[in-house]
MARVEX-855968 format. One line per field, with one value per residue: chain; x, y, z of N, C-alpha, C, CB in turn. Coordinates in steps of 0.2 Angstrom, whole numbers. Glycine has a CB too. Layout:
BEGIN
fifi: [A|...]
n.xx: [X|...]
n.yy: [Y|...]
n.zz: [Z|...]
ca.xx: [X|...]
ca.yy: [Y|...]
ca.zz: [Z|...]
c.xx: [X|...]
c.yy: [Y|...]
c.zz: [Z|...]
cb.xx: [X|...]
cb.yy: [Y|...]
cb.zz: [Z|...]
END
This chain:
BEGIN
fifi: [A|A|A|A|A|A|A|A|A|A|A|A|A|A|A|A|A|A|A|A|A|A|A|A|A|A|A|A|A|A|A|A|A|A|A|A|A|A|A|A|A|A|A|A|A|A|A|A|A|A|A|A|A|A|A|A|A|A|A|A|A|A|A|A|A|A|A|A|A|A|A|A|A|A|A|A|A|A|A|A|A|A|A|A|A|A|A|A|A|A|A|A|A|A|A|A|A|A|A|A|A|A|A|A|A|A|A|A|A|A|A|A|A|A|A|A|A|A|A|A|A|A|A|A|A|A|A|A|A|A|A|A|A|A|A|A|A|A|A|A|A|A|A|A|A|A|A|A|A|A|A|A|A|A|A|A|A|A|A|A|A|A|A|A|A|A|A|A|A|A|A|A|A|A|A|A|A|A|A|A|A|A|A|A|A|A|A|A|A|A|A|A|A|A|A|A|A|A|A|A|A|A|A|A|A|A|A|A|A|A|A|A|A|A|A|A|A|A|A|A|A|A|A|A|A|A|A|A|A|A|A|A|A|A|A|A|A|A|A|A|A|A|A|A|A|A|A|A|A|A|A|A|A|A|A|A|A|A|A|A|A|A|A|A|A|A|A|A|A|A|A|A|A|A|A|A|A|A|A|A|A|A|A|A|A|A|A|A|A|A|A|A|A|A|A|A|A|A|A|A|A|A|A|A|A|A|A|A|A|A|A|A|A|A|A|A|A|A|A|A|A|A|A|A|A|A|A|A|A|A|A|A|A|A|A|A|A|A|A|A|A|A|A|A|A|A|A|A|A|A|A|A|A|A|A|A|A|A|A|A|A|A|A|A|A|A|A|A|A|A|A|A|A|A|A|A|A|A|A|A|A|A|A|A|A|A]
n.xx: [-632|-640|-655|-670|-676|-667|-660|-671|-676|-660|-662|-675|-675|-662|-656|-670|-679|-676|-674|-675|-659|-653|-646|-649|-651|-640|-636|-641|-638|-625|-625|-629|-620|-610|-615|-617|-603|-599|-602|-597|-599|-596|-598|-604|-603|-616|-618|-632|-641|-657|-674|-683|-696|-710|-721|-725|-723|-734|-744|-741|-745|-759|-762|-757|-767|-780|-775|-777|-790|-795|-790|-797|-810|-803|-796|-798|-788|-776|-781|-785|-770|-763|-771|-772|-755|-753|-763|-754|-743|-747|-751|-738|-732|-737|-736|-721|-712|-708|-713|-715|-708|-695|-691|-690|-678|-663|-654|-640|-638|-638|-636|-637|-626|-624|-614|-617|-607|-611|-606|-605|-603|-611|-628|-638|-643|-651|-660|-662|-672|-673|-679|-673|-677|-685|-701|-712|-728|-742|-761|-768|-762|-766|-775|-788|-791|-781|-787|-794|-785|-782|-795|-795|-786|-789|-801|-793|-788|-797|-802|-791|-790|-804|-804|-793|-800|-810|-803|-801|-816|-820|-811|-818|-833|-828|-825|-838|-843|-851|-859|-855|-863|-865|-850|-850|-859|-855|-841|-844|-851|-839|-833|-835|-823|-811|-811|-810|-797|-790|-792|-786|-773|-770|-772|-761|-748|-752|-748|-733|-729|-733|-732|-723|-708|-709|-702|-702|-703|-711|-711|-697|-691|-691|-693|-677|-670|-677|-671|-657|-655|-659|-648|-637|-641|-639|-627|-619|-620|-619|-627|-628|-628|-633|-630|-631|-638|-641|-650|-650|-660|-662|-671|-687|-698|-698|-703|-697|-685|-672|-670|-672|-661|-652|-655|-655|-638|-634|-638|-638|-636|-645|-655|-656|-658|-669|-679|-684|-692|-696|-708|-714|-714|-717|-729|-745|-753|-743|-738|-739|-737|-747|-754|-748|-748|-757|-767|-770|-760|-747|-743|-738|-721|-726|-716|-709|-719|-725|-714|-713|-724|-721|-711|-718|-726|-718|-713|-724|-729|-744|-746|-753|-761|-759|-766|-757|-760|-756|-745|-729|-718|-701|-702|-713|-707|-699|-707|-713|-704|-704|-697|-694|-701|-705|-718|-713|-724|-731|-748|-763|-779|-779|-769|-753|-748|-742|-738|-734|-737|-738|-736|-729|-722|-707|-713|-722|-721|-720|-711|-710|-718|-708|-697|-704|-704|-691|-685|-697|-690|-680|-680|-687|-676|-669|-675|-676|-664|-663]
n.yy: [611|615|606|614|612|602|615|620|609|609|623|624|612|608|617|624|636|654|665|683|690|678|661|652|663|669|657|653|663|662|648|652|661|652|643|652|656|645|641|651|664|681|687|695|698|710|717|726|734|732|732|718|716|720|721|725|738|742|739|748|761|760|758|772|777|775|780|793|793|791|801|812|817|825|834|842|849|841|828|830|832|819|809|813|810|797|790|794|790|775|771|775|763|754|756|752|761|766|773|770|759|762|764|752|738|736|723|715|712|703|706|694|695|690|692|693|693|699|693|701|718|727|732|737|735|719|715|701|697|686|686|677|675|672|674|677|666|670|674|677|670|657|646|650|662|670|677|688|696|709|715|717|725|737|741|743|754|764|765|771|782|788|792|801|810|814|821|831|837|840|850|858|857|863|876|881|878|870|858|849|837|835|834|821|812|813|807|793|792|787|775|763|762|766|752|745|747|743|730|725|728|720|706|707|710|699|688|691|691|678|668|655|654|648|635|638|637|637|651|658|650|641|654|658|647|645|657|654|643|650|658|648|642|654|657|647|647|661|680|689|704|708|714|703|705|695|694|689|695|701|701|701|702|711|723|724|727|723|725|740|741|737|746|759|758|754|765|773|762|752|763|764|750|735|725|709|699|684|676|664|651|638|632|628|642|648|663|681|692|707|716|721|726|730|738|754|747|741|745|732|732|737|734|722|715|712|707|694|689|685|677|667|663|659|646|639|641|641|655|666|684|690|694|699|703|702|701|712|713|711|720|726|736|739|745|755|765|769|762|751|736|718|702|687|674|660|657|652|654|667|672|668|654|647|658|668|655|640|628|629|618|609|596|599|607|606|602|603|616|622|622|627|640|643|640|650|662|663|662|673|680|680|686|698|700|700]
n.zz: [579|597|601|605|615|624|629|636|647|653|659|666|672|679|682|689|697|694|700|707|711|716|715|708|696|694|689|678|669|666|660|648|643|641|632|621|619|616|604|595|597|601|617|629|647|655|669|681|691|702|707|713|710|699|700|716|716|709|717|728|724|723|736|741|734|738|753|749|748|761|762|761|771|779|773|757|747|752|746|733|728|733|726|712|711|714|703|693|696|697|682|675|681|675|662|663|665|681|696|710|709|711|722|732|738|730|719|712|695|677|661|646|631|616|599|584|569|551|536|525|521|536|537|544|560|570|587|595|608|623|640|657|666|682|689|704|708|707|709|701|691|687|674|671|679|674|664|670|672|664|664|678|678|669|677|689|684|681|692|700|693|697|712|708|705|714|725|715|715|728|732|723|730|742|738|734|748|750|764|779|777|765|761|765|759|746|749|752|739|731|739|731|722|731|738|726|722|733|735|723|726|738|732|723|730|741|733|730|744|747|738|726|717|703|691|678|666|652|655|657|649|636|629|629|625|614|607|609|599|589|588|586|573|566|568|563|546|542|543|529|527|540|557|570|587|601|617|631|643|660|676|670|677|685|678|664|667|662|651|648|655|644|635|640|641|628|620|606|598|600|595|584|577|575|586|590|601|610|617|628|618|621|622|614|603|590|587|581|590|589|598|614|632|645|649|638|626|617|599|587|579|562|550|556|558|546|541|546|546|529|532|536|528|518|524|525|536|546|551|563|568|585|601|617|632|645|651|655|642|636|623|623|633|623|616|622|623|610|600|586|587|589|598|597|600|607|612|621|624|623|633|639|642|658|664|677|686|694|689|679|669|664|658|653|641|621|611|598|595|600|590|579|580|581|566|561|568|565|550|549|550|540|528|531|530|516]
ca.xx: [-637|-642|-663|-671|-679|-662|-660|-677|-670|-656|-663|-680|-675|-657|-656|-675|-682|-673|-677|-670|-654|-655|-639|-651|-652|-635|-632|-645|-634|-618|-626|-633|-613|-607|-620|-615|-597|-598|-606|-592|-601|-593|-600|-601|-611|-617|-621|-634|-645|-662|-678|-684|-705|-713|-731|-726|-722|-741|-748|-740|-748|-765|-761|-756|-771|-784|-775|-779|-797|-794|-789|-803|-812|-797|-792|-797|-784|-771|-782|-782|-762|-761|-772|-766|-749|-754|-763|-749|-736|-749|-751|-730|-729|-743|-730|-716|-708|-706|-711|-713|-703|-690|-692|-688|-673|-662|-648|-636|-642|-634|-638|-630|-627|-619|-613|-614|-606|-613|-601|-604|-606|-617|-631|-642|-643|-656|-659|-664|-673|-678|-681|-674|-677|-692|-706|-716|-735|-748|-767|-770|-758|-769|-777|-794|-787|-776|-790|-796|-780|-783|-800|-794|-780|-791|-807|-790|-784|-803|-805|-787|-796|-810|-802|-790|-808|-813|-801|-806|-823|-820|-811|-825|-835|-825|-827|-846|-845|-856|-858|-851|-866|-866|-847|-851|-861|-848|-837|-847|-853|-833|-831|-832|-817|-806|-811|-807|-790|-786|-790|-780|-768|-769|-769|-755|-746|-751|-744|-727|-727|-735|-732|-716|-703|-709|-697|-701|-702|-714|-709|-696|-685|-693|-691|-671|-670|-679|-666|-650|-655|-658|-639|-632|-639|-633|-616|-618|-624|-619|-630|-625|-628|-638|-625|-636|-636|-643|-650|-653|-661|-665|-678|-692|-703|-697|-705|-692|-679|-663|-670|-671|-652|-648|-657|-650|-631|-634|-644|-638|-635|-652|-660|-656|-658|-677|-682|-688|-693|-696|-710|-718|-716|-717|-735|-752|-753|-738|-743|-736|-740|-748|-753|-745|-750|-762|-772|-772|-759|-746|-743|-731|-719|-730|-714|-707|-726|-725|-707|-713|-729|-720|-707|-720|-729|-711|-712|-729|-733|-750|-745|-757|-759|-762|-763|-757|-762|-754|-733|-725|-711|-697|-703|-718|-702|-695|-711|-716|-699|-704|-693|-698|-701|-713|-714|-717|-724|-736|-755|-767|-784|-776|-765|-747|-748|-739|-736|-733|-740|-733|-738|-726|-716|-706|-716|-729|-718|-721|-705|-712|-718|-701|-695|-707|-705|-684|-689|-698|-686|-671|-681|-686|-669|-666|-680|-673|-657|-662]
ca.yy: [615|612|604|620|607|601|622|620|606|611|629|623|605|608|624|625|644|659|671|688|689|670|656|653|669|669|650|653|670|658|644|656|662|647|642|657|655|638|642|656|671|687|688|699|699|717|721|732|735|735|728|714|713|727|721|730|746|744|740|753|764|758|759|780|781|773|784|800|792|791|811|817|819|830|840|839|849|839|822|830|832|814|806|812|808|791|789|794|782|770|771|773|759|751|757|752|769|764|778|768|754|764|764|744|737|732|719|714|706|705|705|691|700|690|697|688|698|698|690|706|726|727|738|736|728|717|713|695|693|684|685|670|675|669|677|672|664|676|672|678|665|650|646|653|667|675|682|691|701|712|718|720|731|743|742|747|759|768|767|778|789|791|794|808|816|814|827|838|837|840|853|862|858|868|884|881|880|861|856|841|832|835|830|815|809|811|802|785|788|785|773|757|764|763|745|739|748|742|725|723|730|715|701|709|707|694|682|693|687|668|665|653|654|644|632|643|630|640|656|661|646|642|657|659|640|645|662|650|639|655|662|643|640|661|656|642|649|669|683|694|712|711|710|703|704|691|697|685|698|698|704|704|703|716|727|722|732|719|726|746|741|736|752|764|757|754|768|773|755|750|767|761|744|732|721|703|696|678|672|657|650|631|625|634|640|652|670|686|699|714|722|722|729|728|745|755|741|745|740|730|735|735|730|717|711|709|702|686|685|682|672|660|659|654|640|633|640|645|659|672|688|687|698|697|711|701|702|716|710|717|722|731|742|744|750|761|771|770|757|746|729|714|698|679|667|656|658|647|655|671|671|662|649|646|666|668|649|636|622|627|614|605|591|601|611|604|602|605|621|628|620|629|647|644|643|656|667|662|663|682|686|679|688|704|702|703]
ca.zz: [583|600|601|610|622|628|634|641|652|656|663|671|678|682|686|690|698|692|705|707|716|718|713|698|694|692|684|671|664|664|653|642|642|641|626|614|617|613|597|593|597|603|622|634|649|657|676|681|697|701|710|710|705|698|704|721|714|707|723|732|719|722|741|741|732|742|757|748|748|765|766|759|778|783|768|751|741|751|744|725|727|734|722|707|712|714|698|689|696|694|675|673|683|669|656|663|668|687|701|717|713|713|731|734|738|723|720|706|689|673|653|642|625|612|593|578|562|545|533|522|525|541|537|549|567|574|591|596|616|627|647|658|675|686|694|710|707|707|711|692|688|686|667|670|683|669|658|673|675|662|664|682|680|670|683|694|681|680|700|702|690|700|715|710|702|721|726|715|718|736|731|720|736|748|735|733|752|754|771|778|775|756|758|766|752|740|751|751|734|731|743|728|719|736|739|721|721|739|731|718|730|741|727|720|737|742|728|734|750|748|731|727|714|698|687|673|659|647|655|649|648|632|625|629|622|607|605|609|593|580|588|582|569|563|568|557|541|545|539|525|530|548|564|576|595|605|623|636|648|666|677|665|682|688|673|660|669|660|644|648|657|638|630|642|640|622|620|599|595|600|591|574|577|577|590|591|608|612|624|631|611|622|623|615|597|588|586|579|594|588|602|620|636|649|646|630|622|612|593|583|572|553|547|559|559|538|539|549|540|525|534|537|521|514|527|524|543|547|560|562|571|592|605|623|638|651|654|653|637|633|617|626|634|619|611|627|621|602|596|584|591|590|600|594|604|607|615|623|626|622|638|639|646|661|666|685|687|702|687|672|671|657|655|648|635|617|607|590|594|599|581|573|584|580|563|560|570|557|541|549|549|532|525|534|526|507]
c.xx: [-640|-650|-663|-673|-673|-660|-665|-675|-667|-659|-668|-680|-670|-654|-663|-677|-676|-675|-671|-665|-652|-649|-643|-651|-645|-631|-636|-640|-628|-618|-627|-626|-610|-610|-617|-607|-594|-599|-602|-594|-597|-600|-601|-607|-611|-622|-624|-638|-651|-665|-678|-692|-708|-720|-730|-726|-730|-744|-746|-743|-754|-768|-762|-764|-779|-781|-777|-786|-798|-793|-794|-807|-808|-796|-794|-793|-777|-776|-784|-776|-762|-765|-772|-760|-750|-758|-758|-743|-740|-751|-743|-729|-731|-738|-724|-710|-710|-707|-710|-712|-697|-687|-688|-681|-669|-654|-644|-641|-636|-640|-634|-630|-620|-619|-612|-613|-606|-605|-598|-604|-610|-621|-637|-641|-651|-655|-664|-666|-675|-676|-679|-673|-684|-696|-709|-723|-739|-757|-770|-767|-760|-774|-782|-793|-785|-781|-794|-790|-780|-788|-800|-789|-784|-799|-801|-787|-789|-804|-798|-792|-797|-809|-797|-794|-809|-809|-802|-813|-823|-817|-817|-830|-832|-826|-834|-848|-851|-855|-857|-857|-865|-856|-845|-855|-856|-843|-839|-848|-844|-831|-828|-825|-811|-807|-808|-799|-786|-788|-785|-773|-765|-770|-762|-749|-747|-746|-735|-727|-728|-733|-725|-716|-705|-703|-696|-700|-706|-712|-704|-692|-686|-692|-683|-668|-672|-673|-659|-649|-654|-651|-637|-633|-637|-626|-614|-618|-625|-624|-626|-624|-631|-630|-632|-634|-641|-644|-655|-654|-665|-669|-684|-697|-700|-698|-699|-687|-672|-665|-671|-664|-649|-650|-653|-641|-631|-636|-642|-640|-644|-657|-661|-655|-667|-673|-685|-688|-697|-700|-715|-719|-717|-723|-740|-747|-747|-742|-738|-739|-742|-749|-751|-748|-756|-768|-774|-771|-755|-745|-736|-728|-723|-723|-710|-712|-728|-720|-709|-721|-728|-713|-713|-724|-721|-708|-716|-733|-739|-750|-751|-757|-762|-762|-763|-757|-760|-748|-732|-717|-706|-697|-709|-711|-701|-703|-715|-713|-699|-699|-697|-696|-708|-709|-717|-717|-730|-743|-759|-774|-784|-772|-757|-747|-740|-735|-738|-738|-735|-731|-733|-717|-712|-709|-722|-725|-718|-717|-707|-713|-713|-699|-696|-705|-695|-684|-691|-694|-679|-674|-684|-681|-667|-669|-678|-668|-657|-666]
c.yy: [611|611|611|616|605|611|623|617|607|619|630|618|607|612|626|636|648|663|678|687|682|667|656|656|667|663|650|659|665|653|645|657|659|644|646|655|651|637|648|660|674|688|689|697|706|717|726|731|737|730|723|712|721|728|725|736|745|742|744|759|766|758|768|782|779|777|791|800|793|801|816|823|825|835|838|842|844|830|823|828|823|809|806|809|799|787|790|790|775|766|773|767|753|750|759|757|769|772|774|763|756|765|757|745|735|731|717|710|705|702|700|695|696|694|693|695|697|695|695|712|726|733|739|730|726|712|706|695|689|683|677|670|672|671|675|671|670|672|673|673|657|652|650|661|672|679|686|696|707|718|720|726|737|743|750|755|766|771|773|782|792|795|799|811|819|821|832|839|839|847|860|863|861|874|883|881|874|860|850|837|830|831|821|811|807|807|796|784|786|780|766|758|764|757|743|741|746|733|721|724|723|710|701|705|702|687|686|690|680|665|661|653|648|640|638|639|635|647|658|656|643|647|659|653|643|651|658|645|644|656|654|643|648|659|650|643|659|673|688|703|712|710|709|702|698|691|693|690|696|703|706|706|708|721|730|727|730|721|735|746|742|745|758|764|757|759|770|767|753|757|765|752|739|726|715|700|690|678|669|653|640|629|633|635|646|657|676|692|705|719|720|727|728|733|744|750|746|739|740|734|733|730|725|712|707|705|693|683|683|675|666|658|656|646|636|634|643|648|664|679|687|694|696|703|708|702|708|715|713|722|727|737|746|747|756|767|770|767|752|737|723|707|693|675|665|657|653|651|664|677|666|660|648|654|666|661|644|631|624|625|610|601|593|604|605|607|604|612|625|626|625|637|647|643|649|661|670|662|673|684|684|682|695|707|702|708]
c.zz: [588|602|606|616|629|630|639|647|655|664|667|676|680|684|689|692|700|698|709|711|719|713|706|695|687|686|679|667|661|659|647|640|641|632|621|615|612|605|591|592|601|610|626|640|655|665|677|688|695|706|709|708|705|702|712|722|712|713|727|727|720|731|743|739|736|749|756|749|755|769|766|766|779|777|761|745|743|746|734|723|727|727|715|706|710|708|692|689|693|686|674|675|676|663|657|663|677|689|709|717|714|722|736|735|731|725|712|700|684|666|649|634|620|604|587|571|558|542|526|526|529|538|541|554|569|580|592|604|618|636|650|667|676|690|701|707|709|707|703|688|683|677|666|675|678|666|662|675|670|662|672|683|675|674|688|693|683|688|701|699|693|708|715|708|709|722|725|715|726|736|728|725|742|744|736|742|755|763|774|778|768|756|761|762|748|744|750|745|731|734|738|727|723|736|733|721|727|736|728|721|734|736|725|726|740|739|728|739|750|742|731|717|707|694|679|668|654|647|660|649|642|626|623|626|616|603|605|602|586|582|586|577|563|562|564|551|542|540|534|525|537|553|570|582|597|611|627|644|654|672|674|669|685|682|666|662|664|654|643|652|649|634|634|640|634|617|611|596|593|593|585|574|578|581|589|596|609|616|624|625|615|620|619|605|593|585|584|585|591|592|609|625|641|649|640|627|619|605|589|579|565|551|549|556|549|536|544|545|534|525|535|531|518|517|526|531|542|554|558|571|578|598|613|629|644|653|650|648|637|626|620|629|629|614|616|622|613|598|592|587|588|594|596|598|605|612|617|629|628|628|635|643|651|666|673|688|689|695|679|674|664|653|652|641|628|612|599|590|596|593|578|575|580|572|559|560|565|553|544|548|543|528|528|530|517|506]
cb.xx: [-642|-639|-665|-676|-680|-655|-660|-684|-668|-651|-662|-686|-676|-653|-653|-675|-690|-674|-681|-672|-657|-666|-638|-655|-652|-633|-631|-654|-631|-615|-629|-638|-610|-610|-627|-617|-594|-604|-615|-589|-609|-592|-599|-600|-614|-620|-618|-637|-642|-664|-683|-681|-713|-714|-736|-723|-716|-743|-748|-733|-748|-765|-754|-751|-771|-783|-770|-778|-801|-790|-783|-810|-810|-788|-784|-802|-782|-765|-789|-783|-757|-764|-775|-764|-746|-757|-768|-746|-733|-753|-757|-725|-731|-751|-731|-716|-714|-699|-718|-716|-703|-690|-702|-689|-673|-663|-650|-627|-650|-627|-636|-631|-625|-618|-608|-622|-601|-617|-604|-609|-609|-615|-633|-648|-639|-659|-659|-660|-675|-682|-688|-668|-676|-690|-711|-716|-736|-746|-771|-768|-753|-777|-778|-800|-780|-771|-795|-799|-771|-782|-804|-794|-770|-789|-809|-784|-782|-810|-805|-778|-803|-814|-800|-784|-819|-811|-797|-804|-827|-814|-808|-828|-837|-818|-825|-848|-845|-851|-863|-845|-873|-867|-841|-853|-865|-843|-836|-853|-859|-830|-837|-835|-817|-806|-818|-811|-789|-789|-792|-779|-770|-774|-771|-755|-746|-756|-749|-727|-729|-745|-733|-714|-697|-712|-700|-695|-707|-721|-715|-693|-683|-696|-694|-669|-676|-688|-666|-649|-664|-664|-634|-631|-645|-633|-612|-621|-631|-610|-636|-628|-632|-647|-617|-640|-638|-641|-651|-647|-662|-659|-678|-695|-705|-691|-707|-695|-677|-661|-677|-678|-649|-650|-668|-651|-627|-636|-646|-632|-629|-655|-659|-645|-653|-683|-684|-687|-696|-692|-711|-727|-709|-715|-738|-752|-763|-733|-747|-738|-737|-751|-759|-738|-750|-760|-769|-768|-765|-737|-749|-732|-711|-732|-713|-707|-734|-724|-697|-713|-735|-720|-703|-724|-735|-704|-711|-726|-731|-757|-735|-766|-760|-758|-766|-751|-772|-755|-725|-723|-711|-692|-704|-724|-697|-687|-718|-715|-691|-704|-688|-697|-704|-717|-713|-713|-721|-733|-758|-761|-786|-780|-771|-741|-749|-737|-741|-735|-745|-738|-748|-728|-719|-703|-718|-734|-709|-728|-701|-719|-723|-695|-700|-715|-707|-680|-691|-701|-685|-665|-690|-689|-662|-667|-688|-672|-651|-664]
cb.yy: [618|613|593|626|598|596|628|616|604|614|634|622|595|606|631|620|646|661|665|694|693|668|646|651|678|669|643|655|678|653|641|663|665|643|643|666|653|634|644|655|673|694|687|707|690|723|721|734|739|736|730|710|707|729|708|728|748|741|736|754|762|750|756|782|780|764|785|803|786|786|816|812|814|826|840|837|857|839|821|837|837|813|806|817|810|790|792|798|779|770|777|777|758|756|760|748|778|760|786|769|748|769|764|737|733|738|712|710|708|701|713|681|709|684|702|678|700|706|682|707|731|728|738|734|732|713|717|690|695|677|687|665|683|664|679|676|657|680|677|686|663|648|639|648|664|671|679|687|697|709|714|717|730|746|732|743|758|763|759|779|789|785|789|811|811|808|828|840|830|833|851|859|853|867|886|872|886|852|858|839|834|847|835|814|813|819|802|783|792|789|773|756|772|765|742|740|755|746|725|727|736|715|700|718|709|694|682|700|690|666|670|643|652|647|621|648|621|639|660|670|642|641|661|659|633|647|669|644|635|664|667|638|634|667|652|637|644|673|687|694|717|702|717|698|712|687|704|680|703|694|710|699|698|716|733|722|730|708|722|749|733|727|753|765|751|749|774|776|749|749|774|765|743|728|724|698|701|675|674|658|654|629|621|645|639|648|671|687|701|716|727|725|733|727|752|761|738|750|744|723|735|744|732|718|718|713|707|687|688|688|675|658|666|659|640|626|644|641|663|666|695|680|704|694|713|695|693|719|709|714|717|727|739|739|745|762|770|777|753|747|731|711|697|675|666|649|661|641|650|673|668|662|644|642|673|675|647|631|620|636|608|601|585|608|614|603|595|602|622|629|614|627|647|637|641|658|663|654|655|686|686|672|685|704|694|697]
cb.zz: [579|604|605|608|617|623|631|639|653|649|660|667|675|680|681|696|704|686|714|708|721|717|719|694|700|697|687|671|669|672|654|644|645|648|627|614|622|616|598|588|600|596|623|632|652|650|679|675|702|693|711|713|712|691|707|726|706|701|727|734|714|718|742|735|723|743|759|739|745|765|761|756|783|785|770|750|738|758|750|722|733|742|724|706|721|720|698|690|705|696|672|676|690|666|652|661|663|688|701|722|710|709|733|729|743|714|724|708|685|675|649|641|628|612|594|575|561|541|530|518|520|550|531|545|577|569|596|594|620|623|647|653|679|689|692|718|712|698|718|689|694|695|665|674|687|664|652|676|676|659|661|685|676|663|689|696|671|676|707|699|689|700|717|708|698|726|724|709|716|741|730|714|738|750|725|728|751|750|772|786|777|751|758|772|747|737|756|755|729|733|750|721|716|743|741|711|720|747|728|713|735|747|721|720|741|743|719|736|755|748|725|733|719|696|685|674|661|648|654|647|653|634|627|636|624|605|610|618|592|579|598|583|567|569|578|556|543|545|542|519|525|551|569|575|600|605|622|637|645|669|679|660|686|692|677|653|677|661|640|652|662|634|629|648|643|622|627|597|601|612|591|569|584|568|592|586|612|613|629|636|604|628|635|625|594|584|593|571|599|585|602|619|633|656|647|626|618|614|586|579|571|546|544|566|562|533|544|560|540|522|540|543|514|517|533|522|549|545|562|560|567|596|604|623|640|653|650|659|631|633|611|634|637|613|606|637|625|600|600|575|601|580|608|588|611|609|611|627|632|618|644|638|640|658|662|688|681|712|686|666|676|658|658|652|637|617|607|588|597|606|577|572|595|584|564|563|576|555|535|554|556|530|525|540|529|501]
END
């Protein structure tokens, strides 16, 4: 079995930033394909289209809705319609159900998907992920930065809100027959809720257009390292009833699209199948995610979340439970759409480390900790299997 370290390397220093549509996009899927072949998995790898960052679907979101505030003056059932609308996408876009990124440009990607077969009756399939594409740097990207991105997306969540209330209150003041003095009040006293939403609007975008292409060392090439170690040392040592998939998926930044490509094409396989999703397991302290999401949050599977907490008392780990509100995972996809899912990876100030940040780089990744994440990962699927 190949050190997960040496796949870090390979796909952060010698292929460096993954970036949609981009030569590494492509030569990170090929080594991933290259890698399971190698190891005598069943290989495929699946093309699908799409954007490339979801953060501008949510600024445009936050955009629309700051123009409805803008409508108010002129009209205020068209500035109910507008601001609803725009509260809506904005909260799909939150959970990953895409309205105006569907709008962007989109270009080719692809899924790697290998297949290891039980050595018994399959009774069950478990999918293995993890994300190895590369996002652009983000202003919320920095160590202290990051724990500010949660409590600003729902300030941004509360301001749409407030802004499609406006509407209707503009409305009810046109029945009631207010005068434009009274609806100049209500306008200004609205006026915060535009600025914080046009805010966020502009960070967002900005780190779109200025930001550059990170190596991607903690995230996600780390995580794709630590999943390329559980599929060998499977193929070494096969399970008895599980068939497991192994899904090197892409666009995670782009609102885990390379893992709603695999749920739609797959779409039975995956229903009757659990989920385990890999990320940033390089630097910072090893964690069982239980809840996901930047808002409400969603929750782990109970029994994924018991199968690895008895996978590590079997090891002598002291893993314990964490939660992360920053990245959209692929296991946050698969639990928007009620799949069971959980992810495992590492934490550091209960952020991961290195999430849309210029500075995550190899020489910071700490080899022990993907050991122990690869590990874990294989004694959960050994503890699944009896």
């Amino acid at each position: 079995m190949e050190q997960p370290g040496r796949h870090v390397l390979y796909l952060a220093k010698k292929i460096g930033p993954r970036a949609a549509g981009s030569d590494g996009e492509a030569a990170a899927a090929s080594y991933v394909l290259r890698v399971m072949n190698d190891a005598g998995v069943d290989v495929d790898m699946e093309t699908f289209s799409t954007w490339k960052s979801h953060f501008t679907g949510i600024a445009v979101s936050c955009i629309i809705g700051v123009v409805s505030y803008a409508v108010f003056i002129l009209n205020r059932p068209a500035c109910l319609l507008i601001g609803v609308l725009a509260f809506v996408a904005f909260e799909m876009e939150i959970w990953t159900r895409p309205v105006t990124s569907r709008f962007q440009p989109r270009s080719s990607s692809s899924n790697v998907i290998g297949r290891l077969h039980p050595e018994g009756d399959p009774l069950t399939r478990v999918v293995v992920t993890a994300n190895y594409d590369t996002g652009k740097t983000s202003p919320f990207g920095g160590p202290r930065s990051v724990r500010l991105f949660r409590p600003y997306v729902i300030v941004t969540f509360l301001s749409m809100l407030m802004l499609a209330a406006l509407g209707f209150v503009g409305v009810i003041a046109d029945l009631a027959k207010i005068n434009r003095t009274g609806l100049d009040i209500i306008w200004y006293c609205f006026a915060p809720f535009a600025l914080l939403a046009l805010l966020f609007a502009v960070i967002l975008l900005w780190g779109e257009m200025f930001g550059a292409y990170s190596s991607g060392a903690n995230d996600n090439a780390s995580g794709v390292a630590v999943m390329l170690s559980v599929v060998e040392a499977i193929a070494a040592k096969p399970l008895e009833h599980i068939e497991l998939w192994a899904v090197a998926t892409s666009r995670g930044f782009a609102g885990g699209r390379g893992m709603v490509a695999l749920m739609k094409r797959h779409h039975r396989q995956i229903k009757e199948s659990m989920i385990i999703n890999i990320d940033h397991p390089g630097i910072g302290d090893l964690r069982i995610i239980r809840t996901e999401g930047p808002v409400l949050g969603f929750r782990a599977s109970h029994r994924l979340t018991r199968t690895a907490l008895k996978a590590a008392k079997k090891m002598d780990f002291e893993v314990t439970k964490g939660r992360c509100r920053v990245k959209m995972s692929d296991a946050m996809v698969a639990l928007a759409r009620r799949r069971p899912a959980v992810t495992i990876g590492s934490l550091k100030g209960g952020a991961y480390p290195g999430w849309r940040n210029r500075k995550d780089r190899y020489e910071d990744i700490d080899r022990e900790s993907l050991d122990r994440t690869v590990e874990l990962v294989t004694q959960m699927l050994r503890v699944l299997d009896t």
